[in-house]
C-alpha positions in Angstrom: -32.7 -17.0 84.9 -36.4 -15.9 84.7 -38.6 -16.7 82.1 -39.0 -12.8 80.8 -35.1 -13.2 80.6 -34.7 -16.4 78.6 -37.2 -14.8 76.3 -35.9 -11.5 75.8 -31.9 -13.2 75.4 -33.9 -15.8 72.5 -35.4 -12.8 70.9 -32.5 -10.3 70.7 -30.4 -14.0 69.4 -33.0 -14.2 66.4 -32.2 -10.2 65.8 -28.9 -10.8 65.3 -28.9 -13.9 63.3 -31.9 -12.1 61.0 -29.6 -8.9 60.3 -26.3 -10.5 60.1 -27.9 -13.5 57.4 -29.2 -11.2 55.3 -33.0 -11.9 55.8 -36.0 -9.9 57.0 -39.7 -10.6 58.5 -42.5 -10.2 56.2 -45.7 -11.4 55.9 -46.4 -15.0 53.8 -49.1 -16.5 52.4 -49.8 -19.8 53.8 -52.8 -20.7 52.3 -52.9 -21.5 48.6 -56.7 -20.9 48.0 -59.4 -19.3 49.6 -59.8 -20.5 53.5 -64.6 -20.2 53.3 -65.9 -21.2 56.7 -69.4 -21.0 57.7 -71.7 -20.0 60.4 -72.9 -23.0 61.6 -72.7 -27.2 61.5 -69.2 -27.5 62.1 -67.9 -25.8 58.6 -64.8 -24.2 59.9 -62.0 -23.4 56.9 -59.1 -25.3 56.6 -55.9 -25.1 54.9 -52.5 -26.9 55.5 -49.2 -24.6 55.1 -46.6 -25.9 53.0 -43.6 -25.2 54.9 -42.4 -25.9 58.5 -42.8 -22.0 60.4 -42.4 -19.6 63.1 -44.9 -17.4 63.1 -44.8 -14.2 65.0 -48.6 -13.0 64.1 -51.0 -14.5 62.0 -53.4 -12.2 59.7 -56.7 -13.2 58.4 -57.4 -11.0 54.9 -61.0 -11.1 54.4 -61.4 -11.8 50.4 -65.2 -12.4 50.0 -68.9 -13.4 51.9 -70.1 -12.4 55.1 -71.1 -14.5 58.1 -74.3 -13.9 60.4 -75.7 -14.9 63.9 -79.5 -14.4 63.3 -79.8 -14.3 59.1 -80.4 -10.9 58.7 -77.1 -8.5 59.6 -73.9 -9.8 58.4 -70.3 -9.0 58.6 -67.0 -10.7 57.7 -65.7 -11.4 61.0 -69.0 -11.5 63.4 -72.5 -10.8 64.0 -73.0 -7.4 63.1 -71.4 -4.9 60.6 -68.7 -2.2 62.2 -69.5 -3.8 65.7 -67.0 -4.1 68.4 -67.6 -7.8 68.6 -65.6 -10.2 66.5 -66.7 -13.9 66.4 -63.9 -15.0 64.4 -61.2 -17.4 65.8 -58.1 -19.6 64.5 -57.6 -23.0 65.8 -55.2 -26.3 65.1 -56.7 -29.5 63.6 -57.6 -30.1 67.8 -59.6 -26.8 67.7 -57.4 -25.5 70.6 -57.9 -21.4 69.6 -54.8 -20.3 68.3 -55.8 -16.5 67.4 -56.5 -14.5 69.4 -54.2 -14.8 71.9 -54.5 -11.2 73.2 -58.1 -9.8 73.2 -60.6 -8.8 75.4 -62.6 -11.9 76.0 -66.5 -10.9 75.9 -68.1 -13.9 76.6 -66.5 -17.7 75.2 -67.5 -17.2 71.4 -66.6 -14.0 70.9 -64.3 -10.9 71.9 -62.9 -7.2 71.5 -59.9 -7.2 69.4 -58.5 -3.3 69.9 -58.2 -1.7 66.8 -60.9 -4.2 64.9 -64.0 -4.5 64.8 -66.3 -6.9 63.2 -66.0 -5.6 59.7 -62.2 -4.6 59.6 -60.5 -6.0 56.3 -58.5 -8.0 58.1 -57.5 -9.0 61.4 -54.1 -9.7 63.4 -53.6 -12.6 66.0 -50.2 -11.0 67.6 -48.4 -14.3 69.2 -46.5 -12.7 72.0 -42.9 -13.3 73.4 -43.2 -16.4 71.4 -43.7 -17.6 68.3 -45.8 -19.8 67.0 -44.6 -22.7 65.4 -46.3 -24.5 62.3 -45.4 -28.0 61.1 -45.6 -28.1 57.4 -48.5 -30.6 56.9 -50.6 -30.0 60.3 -54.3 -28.4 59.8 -55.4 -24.9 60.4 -58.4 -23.7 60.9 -60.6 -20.6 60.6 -63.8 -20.9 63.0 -66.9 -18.5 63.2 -67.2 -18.4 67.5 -71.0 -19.8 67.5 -70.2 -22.5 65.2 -67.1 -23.3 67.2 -68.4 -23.5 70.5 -71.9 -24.5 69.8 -73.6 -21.9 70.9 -76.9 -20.2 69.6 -75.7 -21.3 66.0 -79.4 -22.1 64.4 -80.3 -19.2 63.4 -76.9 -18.5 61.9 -76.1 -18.2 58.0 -73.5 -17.2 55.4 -69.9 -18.1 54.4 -66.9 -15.5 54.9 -63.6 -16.5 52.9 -60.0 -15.2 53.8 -56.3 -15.6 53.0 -54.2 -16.2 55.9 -50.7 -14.5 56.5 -48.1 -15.4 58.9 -45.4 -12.8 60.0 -42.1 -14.7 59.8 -38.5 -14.9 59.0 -37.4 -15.2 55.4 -33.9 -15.8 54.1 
């Protein structure tokens, strides 16, 4: 059986089990307060779930701040405001990226995200065939690209702050 196949049979299994138990997929909180990450020296966001999850898509909610690659334009979510460019990335406690999975890489701190741009109010990190799953007590972290990669991050200033969603089952 091909891997498309197990896939598919796995995901029409966890439609059935969702509609016959009674539950639904919604979106969750899964940070308790405000995830602030920075431009520059390492000060990514973190925040630790609470609950053990499978998370079908992730959405970052920008709540406050702006981030910026040369101290003058800002933006919540990259270097300039209403750009294509988005600068903004989701990693575990390794900083292996996590979000985006699906995006139109533009260079290796930053990329196109279709239907966002660098000043959207939020963003979604769509996981695929498969979910993403989230141990209870492991980090997350929300990275600005520069800072992340250490690229061209000296000129860089501000501090953007977001809730973070996850798209999962619920009983």
């Amino acid at each position: 059986m091909t891997v498309k196949c197990v896939f598919f049979v796995l995901f029409c299994a966890m439609f059935v089990v969702c509609c016959c138990r009674g539950g639904w997929v919604t979106w969750v909180k899964l940070n308790t307060s405000p995830v602030c990450f920075g431009a520059h020296g390492n000060t990514y966001g973190a925040f630790t779930p609470d609950k053990n999850a499978f998370i079908w898509a992730f959405m970052l909610k920008h709540r406050s701040g702006y981030v910026s690659c040369n101290g003058v334009n800002r933006s919540p979510w990259g270097c300039r405001p209403n750009h294509a460019n988005v600068v903004t990335f989701l990693t575990d406690e390794r900083n292996h990226v996590v979000g985006p999975r699906f995006s139109q890489p533009l260079a290796r701190h930053y990329y196109a995200l279709p239907g966002y741009h660098s000043s959207s109010p939020y963003l979604i990190f769509f996981m695929g065939k498969s979910a993403y799953g989230v141990h209870h007590m492991a980090e997350l972290r929300v990275w600005y690209g520069e800072d992340l990669f250490d690229f061209t991050e000296g000129d860089n200033a501000g501090t953007s702050c977001t809730d973070v969603y996850g798209l999962m089952y619920k009983d």
